[in-house]
ChimeraX commands (.cxc) that place a marker at each C-alpha (Angstrom):
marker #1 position 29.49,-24.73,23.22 radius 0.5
marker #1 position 28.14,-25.27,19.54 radius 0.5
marker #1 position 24.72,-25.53,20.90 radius 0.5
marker #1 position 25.12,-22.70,22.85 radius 0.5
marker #1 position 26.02,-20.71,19.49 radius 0.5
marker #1 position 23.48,-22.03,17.59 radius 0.5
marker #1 position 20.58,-21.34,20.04 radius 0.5
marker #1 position 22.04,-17.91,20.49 radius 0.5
marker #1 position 21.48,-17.35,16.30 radius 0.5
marker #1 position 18.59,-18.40,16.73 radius 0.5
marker #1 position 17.57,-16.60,19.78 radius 0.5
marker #1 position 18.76,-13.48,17.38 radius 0.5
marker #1 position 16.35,-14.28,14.57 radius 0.5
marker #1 position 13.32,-14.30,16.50 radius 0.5
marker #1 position 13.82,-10.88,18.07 radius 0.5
marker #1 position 14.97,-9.42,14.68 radius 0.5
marker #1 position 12.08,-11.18,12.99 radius 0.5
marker #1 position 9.63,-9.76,15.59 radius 0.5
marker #1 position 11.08,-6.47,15.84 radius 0.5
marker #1 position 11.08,-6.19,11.74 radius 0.5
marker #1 position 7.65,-7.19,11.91 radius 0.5
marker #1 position 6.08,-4.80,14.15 radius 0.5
marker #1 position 8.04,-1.43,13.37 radius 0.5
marker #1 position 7.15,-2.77,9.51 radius 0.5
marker #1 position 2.77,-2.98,9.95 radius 0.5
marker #1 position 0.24,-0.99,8.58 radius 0.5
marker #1 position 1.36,0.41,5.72 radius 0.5
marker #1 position -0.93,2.10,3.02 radius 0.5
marker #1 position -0.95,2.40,-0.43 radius 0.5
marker #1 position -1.44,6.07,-1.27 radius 0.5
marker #1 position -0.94,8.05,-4.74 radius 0.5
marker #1 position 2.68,8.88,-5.10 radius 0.5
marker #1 position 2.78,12.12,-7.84 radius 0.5
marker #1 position 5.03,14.30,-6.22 radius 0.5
marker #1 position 7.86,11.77,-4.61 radius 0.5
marker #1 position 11.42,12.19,-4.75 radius 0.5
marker #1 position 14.30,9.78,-4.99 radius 0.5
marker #1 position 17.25,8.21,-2.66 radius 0.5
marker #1 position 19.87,6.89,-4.06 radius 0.5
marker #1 position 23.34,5.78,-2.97 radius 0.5
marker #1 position 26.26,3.46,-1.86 radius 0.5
marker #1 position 27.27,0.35,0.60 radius 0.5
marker #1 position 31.42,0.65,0.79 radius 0.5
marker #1 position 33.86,-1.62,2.55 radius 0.5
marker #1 position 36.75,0.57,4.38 radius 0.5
marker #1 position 39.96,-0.82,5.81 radius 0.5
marker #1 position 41.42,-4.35,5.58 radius 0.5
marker #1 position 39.37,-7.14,3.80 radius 0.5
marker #1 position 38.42,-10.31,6.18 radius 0.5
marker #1 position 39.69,-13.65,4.77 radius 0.5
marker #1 position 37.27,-15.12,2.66 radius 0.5
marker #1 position 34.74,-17.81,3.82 radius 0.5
marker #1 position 34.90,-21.08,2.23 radius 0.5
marker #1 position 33.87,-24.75,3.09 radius 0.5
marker #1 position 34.76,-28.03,2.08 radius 0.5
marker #1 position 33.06,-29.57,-0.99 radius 0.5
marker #1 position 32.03,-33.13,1.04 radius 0.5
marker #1 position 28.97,-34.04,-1.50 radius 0.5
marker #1 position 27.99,-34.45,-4.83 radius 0.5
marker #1 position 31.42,-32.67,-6.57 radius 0.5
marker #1 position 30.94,-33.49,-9.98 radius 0.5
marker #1 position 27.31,-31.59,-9.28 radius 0.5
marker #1 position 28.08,-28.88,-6.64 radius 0.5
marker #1 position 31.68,-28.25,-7.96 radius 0.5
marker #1 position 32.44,-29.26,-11.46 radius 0.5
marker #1 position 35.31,-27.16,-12.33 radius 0.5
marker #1 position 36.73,-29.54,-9.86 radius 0.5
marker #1 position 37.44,-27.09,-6.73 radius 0.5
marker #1 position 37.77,-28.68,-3.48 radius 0.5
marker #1 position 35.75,-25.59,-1.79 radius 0.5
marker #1 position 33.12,-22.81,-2.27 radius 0.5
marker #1 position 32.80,-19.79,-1.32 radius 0.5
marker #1 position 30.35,-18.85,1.76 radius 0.5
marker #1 position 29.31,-16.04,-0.20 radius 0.5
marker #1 position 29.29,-14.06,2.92 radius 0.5
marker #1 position 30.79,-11.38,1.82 radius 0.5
marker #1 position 31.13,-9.53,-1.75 radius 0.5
marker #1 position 33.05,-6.68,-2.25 radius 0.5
marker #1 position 33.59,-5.29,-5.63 radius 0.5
marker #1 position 36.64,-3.81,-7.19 radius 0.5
marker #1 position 35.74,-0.38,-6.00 radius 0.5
marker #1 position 35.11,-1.14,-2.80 radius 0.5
marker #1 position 31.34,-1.24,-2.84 radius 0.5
marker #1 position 29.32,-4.35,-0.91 radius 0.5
marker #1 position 26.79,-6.33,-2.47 radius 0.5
marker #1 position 23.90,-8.04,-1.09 radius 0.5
marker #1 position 23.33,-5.32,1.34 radius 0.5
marker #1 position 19.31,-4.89,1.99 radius 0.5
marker #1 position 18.93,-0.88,2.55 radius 0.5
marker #1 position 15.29,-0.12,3.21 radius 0.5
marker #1 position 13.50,2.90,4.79 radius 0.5
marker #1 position 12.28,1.96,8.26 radius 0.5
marker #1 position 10.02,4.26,9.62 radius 0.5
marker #1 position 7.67,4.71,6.12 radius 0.5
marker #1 position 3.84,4.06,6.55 radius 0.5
marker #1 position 2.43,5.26,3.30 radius 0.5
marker #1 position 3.44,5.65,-0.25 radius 0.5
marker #1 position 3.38,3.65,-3.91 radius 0.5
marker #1 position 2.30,0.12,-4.26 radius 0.5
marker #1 position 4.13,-2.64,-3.87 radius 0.5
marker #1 position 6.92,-3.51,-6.52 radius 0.5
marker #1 position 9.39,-5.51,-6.06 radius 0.5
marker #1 position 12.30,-7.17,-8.53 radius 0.5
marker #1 position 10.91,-10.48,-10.35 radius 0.5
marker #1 position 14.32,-12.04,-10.02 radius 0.5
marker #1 position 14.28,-11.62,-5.98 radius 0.5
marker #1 position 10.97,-13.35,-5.78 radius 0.5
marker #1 position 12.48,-16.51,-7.19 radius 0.5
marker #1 position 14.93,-18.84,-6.16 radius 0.5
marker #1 position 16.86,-21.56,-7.88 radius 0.5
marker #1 position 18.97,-24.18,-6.62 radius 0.5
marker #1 position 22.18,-24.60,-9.05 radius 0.5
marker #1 position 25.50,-26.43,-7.97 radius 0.5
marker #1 position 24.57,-26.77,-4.90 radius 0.5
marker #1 position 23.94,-22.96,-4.12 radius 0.5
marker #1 position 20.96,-21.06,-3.70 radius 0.5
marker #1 position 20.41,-18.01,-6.45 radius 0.5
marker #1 position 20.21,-15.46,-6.18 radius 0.5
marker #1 position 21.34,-15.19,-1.99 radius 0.5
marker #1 position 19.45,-12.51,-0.74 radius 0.5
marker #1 position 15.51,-12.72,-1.58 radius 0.5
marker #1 position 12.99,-9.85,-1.07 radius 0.5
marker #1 position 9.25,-11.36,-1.33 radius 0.5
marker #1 position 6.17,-9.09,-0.92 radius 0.5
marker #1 position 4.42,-9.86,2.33 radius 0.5
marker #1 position 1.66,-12.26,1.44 radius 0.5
marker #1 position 2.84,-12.92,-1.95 radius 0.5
marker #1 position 4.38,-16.36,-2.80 radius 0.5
marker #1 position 8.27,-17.48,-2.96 radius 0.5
marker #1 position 8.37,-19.99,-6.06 radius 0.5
marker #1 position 11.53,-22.16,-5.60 radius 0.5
marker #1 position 12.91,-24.88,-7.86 radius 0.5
marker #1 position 16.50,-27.27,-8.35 radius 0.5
marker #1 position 18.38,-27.23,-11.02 radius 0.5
marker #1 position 20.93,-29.90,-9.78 radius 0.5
marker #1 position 20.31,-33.77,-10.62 radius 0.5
marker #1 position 20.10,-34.15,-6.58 radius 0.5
marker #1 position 18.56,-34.23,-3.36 radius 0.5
marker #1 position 18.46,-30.51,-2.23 radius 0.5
marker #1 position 15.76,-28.76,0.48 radius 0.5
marker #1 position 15.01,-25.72,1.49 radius 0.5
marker #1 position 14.98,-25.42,5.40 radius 0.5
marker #1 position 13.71,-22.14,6.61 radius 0.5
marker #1 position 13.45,-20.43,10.31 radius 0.5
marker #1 position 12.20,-17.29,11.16 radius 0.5
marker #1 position 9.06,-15.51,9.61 radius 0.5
marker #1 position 8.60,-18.59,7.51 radius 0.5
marker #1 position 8.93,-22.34,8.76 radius 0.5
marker #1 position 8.76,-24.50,5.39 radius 0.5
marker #1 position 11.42,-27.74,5.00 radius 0.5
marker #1 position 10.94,-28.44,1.52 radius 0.5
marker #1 position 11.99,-31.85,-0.56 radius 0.5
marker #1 position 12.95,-31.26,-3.92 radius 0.5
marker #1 position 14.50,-34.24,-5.61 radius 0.5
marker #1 position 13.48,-33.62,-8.91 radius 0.5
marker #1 position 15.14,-31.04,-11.50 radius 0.5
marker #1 position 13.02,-28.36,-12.77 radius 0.5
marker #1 position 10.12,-28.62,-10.33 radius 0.5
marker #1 position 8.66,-25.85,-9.09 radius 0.5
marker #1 position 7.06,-25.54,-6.00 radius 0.5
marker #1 position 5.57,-22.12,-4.66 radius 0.5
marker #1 position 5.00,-21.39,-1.24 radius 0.5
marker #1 position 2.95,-17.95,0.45 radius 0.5
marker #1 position 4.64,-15.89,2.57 radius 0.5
marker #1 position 2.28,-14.07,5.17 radius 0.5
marker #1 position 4.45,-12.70,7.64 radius 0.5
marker #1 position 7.05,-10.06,7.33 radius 0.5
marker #1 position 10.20,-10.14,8.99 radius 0.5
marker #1 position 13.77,-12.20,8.55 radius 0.5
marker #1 position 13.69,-15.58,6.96 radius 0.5
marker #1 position 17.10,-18.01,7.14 radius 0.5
marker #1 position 17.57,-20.48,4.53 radius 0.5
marker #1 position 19.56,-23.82,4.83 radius 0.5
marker #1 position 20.05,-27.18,2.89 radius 0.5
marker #1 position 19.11,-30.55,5.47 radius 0.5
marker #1 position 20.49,-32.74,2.05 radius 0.5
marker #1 position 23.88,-32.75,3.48 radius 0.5
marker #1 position 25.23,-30.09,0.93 radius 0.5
marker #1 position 25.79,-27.97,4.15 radius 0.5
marker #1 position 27.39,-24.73,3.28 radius 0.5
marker #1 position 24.22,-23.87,1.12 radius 0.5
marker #1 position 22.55,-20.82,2.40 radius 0.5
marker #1 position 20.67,-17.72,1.68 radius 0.5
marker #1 position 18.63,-14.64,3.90 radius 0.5
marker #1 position 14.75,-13.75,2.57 radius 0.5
marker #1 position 13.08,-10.43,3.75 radius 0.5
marker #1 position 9.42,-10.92,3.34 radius 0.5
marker #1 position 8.48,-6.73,3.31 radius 0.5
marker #1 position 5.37,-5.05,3.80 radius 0.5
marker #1 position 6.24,-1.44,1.57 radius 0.5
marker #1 position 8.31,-1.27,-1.62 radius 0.5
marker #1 position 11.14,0.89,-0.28 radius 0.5
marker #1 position 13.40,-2.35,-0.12 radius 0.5
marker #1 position 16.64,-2.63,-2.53 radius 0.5
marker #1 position 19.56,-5.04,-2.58 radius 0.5
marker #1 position 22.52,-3.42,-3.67 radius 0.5
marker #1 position 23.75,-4.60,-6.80 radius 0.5
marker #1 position 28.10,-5.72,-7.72 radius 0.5
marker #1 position 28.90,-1.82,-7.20 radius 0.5
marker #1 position 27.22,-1.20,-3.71 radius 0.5
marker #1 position 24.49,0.95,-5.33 radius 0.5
marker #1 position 20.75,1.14,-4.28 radius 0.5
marker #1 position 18.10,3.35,-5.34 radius 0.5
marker #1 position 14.50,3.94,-4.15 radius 0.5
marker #1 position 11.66,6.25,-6.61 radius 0.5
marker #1 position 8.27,7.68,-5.58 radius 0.5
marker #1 position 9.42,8.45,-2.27 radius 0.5
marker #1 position 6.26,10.81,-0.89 radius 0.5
marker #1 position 8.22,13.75,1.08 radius 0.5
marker #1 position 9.24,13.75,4.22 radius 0.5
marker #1 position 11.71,12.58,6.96 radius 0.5
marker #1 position 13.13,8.75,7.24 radius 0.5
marker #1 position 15.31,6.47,8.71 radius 0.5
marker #1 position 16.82,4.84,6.28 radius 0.5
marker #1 position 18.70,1.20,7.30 radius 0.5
marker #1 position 21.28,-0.75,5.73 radius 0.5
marker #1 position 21.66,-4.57,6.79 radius 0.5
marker #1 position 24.04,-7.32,5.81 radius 0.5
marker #1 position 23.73,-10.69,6.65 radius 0.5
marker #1 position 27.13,-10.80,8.74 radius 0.5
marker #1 position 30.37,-12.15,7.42 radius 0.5
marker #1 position 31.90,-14.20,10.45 radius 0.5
marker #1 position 32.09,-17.44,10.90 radius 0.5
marker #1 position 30.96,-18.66,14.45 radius 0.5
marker #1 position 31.34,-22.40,14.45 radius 0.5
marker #1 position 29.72,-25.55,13.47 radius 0.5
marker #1 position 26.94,-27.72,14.04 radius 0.5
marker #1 position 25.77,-30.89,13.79 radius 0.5
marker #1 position 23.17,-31.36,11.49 radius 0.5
marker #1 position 21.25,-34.52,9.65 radius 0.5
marker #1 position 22.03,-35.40,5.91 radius 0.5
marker #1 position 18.25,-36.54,5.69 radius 0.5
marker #1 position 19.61,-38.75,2.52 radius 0.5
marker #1 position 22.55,-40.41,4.18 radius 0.5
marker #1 position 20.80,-40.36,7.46 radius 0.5
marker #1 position 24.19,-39.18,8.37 radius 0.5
marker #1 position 25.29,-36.73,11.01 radius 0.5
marker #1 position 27.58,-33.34,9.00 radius 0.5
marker #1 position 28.90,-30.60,10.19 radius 0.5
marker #1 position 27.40,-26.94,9.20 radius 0.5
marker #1 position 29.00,-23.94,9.43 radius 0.5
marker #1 position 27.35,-21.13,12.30 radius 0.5
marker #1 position 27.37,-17.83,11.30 radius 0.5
marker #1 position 27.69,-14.67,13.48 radius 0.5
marker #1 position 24.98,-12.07,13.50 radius 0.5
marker #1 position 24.06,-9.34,10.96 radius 0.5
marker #1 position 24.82,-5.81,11.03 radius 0.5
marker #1 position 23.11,-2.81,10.78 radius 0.5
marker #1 position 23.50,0.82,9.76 radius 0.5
marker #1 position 21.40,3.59,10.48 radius 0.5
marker #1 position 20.78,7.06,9.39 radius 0.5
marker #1 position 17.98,10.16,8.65 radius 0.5
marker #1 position 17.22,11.15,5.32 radius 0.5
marker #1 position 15.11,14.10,4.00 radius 0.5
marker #1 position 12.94,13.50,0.74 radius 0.5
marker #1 position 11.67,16.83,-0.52 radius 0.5
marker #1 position 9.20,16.81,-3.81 radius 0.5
marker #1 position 10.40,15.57,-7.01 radius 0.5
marker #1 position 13.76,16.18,-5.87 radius 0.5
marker #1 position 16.98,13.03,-5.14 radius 0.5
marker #1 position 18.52,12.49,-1.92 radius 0.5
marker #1 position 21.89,10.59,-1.46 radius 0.5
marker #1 position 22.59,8.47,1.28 radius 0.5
marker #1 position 25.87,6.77,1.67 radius 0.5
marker #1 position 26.92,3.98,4.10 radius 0.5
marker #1 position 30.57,2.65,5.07 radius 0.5
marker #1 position 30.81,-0.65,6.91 radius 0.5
marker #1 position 34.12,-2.72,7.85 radius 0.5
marker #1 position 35.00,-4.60,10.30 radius 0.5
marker #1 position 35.30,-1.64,13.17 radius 0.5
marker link #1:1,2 radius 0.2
marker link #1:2,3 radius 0.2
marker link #1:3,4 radius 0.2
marker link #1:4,5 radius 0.2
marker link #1:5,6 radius 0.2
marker link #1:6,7 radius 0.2
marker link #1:7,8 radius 0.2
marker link #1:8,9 radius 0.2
marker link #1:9,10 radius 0.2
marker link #1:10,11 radius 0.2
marker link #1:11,12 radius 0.2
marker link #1:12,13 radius 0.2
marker link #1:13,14 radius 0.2
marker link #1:14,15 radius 0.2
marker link #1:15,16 radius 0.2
marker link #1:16,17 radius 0.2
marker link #1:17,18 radius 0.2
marker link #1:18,19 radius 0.2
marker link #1:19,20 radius 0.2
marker link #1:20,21 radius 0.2
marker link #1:21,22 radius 0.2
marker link #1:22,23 radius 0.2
marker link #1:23,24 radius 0.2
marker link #1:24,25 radius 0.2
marker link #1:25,26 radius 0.2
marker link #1:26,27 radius 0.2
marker link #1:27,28 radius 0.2
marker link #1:28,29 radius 0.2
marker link #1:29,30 radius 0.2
marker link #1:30,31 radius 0.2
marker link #1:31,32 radius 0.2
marker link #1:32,33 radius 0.2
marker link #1:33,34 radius 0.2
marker link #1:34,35 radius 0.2
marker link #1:35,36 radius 0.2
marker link #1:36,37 radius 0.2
marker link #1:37,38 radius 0.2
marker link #1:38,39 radius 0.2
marker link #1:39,40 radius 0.2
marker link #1:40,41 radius 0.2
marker link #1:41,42 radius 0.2
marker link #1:42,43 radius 0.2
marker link #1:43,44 radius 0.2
marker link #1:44,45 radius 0.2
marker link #1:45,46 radius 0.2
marker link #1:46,47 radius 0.2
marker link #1:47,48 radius 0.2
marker link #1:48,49 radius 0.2
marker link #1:49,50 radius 0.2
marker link #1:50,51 radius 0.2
marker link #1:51,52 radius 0.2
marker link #1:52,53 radius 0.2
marker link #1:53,54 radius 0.2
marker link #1:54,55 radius 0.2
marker link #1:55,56 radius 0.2
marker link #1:56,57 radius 0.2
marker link #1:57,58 radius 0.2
marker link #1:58,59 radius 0.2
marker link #1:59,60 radius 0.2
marker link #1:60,61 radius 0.2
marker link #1:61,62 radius 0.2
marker link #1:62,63 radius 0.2
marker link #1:63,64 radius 0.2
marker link #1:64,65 radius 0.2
marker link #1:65,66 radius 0.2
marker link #1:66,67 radius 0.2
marker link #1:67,68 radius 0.2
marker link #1:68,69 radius 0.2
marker link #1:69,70 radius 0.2
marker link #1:70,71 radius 0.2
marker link #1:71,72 radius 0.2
marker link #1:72,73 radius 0.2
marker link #1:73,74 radius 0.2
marker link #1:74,75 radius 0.2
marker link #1:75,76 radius 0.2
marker link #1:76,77 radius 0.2
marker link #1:77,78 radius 0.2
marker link #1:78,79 radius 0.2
marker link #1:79,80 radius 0.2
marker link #1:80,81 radius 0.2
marker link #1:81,82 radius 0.2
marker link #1:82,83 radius 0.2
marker link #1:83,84 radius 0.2
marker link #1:84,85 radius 0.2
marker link #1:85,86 radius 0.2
marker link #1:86,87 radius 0.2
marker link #1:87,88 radius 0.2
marker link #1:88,89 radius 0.2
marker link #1:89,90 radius 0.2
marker link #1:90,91 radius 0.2
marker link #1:91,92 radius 0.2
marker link #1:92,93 radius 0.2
marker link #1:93,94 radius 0.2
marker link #1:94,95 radius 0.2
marker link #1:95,96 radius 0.2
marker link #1:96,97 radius 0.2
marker link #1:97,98 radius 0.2
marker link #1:98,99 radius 0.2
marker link #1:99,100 radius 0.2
marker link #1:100,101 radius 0.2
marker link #1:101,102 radius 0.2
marker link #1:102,103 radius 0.2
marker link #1:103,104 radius 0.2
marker link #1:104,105 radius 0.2
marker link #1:105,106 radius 0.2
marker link #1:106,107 radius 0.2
marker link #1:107,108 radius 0.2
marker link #1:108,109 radius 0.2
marker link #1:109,110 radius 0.2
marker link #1:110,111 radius 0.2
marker link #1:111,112 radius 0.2
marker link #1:112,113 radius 0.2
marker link #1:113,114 radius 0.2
marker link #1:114,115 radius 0.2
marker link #1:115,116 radius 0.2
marker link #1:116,117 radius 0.2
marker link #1:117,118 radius 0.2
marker link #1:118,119 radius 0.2
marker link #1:119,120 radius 0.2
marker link #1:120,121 radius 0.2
marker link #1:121,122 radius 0.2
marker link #1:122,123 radius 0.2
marker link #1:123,124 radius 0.2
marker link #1:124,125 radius 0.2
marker link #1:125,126 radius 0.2
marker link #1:126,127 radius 0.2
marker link #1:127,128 radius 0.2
marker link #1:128,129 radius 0.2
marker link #1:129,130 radius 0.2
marker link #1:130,131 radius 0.2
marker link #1:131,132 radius 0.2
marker link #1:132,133 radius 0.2
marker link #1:133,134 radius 0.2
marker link #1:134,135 radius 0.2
marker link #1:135,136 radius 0.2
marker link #1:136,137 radius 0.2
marker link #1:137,138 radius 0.2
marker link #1:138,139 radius 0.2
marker link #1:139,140 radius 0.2
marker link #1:140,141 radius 0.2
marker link #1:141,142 radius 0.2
marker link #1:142,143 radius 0.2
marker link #1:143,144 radius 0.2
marker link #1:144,145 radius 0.2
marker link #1:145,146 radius 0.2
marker link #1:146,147 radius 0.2
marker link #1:147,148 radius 0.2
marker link #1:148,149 radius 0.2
marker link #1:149,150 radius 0.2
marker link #1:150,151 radius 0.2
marker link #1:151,152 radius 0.2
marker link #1:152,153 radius 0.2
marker link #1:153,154 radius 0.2
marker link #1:154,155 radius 0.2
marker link #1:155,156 radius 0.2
marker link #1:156,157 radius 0.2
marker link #1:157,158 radius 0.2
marker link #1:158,159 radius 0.2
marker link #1:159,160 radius 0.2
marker link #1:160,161 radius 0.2
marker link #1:161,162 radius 0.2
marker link #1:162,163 radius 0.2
marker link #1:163,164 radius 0.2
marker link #1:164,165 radius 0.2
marker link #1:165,166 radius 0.2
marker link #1:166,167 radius 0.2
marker link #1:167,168 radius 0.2
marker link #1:168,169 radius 0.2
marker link #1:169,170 radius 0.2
marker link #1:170,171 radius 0.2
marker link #1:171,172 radius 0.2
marker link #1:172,173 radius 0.2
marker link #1:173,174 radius 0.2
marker link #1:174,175 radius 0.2
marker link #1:175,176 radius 0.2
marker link #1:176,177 radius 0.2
marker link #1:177,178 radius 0.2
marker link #1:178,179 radius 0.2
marker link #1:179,180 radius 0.2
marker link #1:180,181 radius 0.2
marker link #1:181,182 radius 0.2
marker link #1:182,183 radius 0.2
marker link #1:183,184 radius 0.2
marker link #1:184,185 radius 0.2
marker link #1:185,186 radius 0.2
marker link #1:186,187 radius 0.2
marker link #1:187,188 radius 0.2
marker link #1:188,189 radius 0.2
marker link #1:189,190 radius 0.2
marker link #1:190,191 radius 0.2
marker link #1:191,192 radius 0.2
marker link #1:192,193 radius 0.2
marker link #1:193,194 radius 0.2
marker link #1:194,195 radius 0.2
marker link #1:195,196 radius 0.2
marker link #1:196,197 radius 0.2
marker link #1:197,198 radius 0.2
marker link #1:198,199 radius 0.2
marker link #1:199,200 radius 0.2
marker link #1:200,201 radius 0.2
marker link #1:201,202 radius 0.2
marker link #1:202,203 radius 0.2
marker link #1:203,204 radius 0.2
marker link #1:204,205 radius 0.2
marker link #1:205,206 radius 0.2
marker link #1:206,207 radius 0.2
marker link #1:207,208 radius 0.2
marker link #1:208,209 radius 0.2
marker link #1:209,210 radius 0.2
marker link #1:210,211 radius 0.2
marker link #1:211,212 radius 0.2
marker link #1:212,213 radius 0.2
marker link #1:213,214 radius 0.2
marker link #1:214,215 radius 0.2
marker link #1:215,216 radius 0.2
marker link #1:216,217 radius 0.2
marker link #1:217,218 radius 0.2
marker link #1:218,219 radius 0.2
marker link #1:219,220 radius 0.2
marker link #1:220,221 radius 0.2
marker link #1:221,222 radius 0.2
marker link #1:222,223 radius 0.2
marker link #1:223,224 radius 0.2
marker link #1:224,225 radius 0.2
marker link #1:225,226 radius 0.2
marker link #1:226,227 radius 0.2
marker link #1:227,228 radius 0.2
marker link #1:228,229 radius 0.2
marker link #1:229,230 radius 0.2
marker link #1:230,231 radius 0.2
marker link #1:231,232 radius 0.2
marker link #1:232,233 radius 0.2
marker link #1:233,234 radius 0.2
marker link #1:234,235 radius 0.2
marker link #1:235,236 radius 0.2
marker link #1:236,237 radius 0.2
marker link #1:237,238 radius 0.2
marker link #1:238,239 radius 0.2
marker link #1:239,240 radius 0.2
marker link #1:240,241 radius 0.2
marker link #1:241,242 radius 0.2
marker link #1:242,243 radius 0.2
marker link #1:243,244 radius 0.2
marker link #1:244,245 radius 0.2
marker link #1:245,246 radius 0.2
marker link #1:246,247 radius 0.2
marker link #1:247,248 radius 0.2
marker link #1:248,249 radius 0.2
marker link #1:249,250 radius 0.2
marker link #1:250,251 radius 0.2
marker link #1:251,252 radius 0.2
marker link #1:252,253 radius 0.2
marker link #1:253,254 radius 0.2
marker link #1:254,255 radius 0.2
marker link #1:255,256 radius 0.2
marker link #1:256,257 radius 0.2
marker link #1:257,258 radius 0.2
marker link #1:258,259 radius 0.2
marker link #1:259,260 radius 0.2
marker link #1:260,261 radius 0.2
marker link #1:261,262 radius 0.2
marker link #1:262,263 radius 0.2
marker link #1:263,264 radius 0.2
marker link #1:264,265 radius 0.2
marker link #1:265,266 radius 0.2
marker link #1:266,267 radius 0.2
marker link #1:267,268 radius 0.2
marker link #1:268,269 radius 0.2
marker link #1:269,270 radius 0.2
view
């Protein structure tokens, strides 16, 4: 039954990785000088799902040294107003507009009691992912979908930068036996990408006019099982959690020059 689960995630992130990819190509750079703006919020309605943690079973004076027993999945944040973080909104159907910009912070990705910062990445399309530990142990950086890189990285501080060519849906996982570490990277083609920040806000500038369909995605926040998996260390089999598959929003928003647009989104567990 496990196996079944996983190869059914997995089965997922192809066709979502594929899919991204090809309703995604050919976009152009064009001037932007009379673009508008869309802005608005992710919010959670109705009641909140118990929160996803997993045992601590490695390293717990590194991966949980205010002495916890657990961490948090990280699955799901929703902030005191209701609005959902790490929530990628981007416009779908866009094949021209400003260069491609993206947020510094997204493009890099740390690896700091035993959890992967910042959790959602966005990476230009051919532009490179650099990746480092902070923790004084073995961690890697397993990835499946639009990128296949299982990266060692047993020394603190070391960077190590990898390209990204494809777009589409990238999953990230830890094979060191620290096995609830995990993370989601977009690898985008156009610039129209946000994460929604602690409030559930997005915003997107230079917009050129027109009509869009304008997506927001989360990650998912159930928990489908476990796994067996290899602590490539211990050469010991451990458990890792499954998760079940992301969600996505969709709606039509009209730019018009030099003018905002506000596009809100409501997700639970309906």
């Amino acid at each position: 039954m496990r196996s079944m689960i996983a190869g059914s995630f997995f089965l997922s992130l192809f066709f979502a990785t594929a899919t991204f990819a090809a309703a995604q190509s050919d976009y152009r750079v064009i001037p932007v000088t009379d673009g508008g703006t869309i802005s608005g919020t992710i919010k959670w309605s109705g009641p909140m799902p118990h929160e996803l943690d997993f045992p601590v079973t490695k390293d717990p004076q590194i991966c949980e040294p205010d002495g916890k027993k657990t961490v948090s999945l990280e699955r799901l944040i929703v902030g005191p107003e209701g609005g959902v973080a790490n929530t990628v909104v981007y416009l779908k159907n866009i094949a021209a507009g400003k260069a491609l910009e993206l947020p510094d912070q997204r493009r890099h990705l740390d690896q700091h009691h035993c959890r992967y910062i910042p959790h959602i990445l966005l990476v230009p399309q051919n532009a490179a992912l650099e990746m480092k530990s902070s923790d004084a142990t073995l961690h890697t950086i397993h990835m499946d979908g639009a990128a296949t890189y299982n990266l060692p990285f047993p020394f603190t501080n070391q960077t190590v930068s990898r390209a990204m060519p494809t777009a589409g849906l990238v999953n990230l996982r830890c094979n060191g036996g620290h096995v609830w570490m995990n993370a989601e990277m977009m690898v985008v083609p156009h610039p129209y990408y946000a994460v929604t920040d602690e409030s559930g806000r997005f915003q997107f500038t230079g917009v050129p006019p027109g009509t869009y369909q304008i997506v927001a995605w989360h990650e998912g926040w159930g928990l489908a099982g476990k796994e067996q998996a290899y602590d490539v260390l211990t050469e010991h089999t451990v458990q890792r959690p499954i998760f079940t598959e992301p969600k996505t929003w969709e709606k039509s928003v009209t730019v018009n020059s030099n003018q905002p647009s506000t596009v809100n989104f409501v997700m639970g567990n309906k």
